[in-house]
N, C-alpha and C positions, 0 to 999 in steps of 0.2 A: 504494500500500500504506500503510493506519495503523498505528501501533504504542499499544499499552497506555503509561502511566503507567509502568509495571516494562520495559517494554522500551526501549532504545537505538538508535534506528536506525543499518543500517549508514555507517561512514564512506563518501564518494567513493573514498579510496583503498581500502579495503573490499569495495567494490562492484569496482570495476577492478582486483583481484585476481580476483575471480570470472570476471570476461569476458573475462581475458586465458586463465584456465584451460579457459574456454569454448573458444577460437582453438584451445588445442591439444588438448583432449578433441575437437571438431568436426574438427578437418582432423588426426585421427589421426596427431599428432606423438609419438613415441617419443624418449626419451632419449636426447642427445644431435643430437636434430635441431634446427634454425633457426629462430626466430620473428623475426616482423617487427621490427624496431627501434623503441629508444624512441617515434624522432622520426614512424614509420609508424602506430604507436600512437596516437600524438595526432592522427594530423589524422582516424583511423579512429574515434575518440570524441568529436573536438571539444573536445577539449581540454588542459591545457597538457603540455607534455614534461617538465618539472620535477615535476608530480603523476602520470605513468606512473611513471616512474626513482623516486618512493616506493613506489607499488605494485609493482615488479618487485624492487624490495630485500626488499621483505618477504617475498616468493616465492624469493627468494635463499638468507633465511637460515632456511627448512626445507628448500633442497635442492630446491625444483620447478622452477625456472633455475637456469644460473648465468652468468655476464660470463667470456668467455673476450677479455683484452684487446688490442684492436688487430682484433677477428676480428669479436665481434658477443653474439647472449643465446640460448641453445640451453639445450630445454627438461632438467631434472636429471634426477640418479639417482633421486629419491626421487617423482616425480611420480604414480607411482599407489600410493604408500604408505598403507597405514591407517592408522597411528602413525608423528607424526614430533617427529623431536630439537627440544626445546626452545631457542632461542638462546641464551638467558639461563640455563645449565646452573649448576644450586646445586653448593655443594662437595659432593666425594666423603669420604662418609665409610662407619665399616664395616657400620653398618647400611642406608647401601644398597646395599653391594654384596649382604649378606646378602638385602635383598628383593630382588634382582636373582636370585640362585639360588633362594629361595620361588617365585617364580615362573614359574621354567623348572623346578620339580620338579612342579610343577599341571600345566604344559603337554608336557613332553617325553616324559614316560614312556608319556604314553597316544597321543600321537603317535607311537612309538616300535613301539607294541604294532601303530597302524592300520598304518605303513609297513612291519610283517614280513612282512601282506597282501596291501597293494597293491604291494610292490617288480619291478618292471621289470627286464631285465637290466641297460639304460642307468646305473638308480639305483645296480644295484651299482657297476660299473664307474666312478660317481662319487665314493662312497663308498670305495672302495680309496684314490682317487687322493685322498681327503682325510684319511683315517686319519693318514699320516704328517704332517701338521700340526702332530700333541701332541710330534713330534719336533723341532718347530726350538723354541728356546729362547726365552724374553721378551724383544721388543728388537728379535727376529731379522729378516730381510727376511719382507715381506707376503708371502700367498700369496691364491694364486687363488679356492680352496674351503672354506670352513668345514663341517667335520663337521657339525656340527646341523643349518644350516643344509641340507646335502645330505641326513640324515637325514628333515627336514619335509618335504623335494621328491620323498622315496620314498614319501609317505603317499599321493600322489596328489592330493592337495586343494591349489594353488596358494594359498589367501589363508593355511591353515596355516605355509605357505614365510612366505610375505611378512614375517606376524605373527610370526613367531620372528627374520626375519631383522632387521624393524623395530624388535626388541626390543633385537636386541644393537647394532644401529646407535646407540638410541637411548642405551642405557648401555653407549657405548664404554669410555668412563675405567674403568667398572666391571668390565668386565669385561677388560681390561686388565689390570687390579689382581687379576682372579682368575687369571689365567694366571702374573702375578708369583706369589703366594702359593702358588698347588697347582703345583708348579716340581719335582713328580717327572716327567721328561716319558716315560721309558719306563714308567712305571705308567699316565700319561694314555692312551699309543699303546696298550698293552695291555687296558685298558679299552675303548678306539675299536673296536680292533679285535674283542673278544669281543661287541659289540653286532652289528658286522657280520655275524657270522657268524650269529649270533643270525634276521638279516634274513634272511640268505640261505637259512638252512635255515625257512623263513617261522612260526619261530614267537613267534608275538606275548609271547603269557603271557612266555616269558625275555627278549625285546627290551625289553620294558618294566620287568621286576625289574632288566636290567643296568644301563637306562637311569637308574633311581632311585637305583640303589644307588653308581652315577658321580657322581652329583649329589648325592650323601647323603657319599661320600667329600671332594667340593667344599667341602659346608658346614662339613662338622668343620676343616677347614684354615684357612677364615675365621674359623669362631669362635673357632676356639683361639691366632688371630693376636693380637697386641698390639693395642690401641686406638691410632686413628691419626686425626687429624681434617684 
């Protein structure tokens, strides 16, 4: 392969990020399964183990492996993500969090509106068991289900899920920071919950008014926050 003047070709380690994602897209490796090791790496490329273990760092730090120590390199969470977390994450400040909610007011509403349609019983039954989420306080121990995210996954359309959920992985800190600041948590549940209902009884038009209007209550609580850098 040539490259242009204007183009860079790829680095070695570059390239053996690619073929190691190859290993696991090809032998249909799902998260949390096994990959050959550094040192199986290298004699499989011909080349050194000191230049794998860069390239699998950098596969590391978006989350498509990770080093479990003493154990071995099993492929991440994030391995068949569309968007993924930047390593080198700039500070939080409150105009990102704000474009953080602009941007789940483009996508969620009308997501909102498809999943009143396509909702499943399954979906419901997800969405109950995530509803009470807005209930545990900033801080509080993790839970299993994100609301939204269960919302995306009732539209039917998997890369919808993905992309929403990639979103918020992606500006965790930020959205962190919104759950600090919008800190009414029985106005959050009761909100959760009136979109549910919304799904259930499958009509789109109010799944999607509630859904903006949740997210419209979001933004006034950030902008109206203090400046914070």
């Amino acid at each position: 392969m040539t490259y242009s003047a204007a183009e860079v070709p790829p680095s070695l380690s570059d390239r053996l990020t690619e073929s190691i994602l190859g290993i696991i897209r090809d032998g249909g490796l799902r998260p949390g399964d096994a990959i050959p090791s550094a040192r199986e790496l290298a004699k499989r490329f011909a080349i050194t183990t000191p230049t794998v273990r860069e390239a699998l760092r950098k596969l590391e730090a978006t989350g498509a492996v990770e080093f479990r120590h003493g154990s071995g390199t099993y492929v991440g969470p994030t391995i068949n993500n569309v968007v993924l977390a930047n390593p080198h994450r700039p500070p939080i400040t409150k105009d990102s969090v704000l474009q953080l909610i602009s941007a789940r007011l483009v996508l969620e509403p009308a997501v909102a509106a498809q999943s009143a349609v396509a909702r499943q019983p399954e979906n419901l039954e997800r969405l109950e068991a995530a509803v009470t989420n807005a209930l545990i306080p900033p801080g509080g121990p993790a839970f299993a289900l994100n609301f939204h995210v269960e919302l995306a996954a009732a539209s039917g359309n998997p890369l919808l899920q993905e992309v929403l959920s990639s979103l918020l992985k992606v500006r965790v800190r930020e959205q962190q920071q919104i759950r600090a600041l919008y800190d009414n948590r029985e106005r959050d549940h009761e909100e959760h919950q009136a979109i549910v209902e919304a799904v259930r009884a499958q009509d789109a038009a109010e799944a999607e008014r509630l859904t903006r209007e949740h997210l419209d209550n979001i933004r006034r609580a950030i902008e109206s926050a203090p400046e914070w850098s």
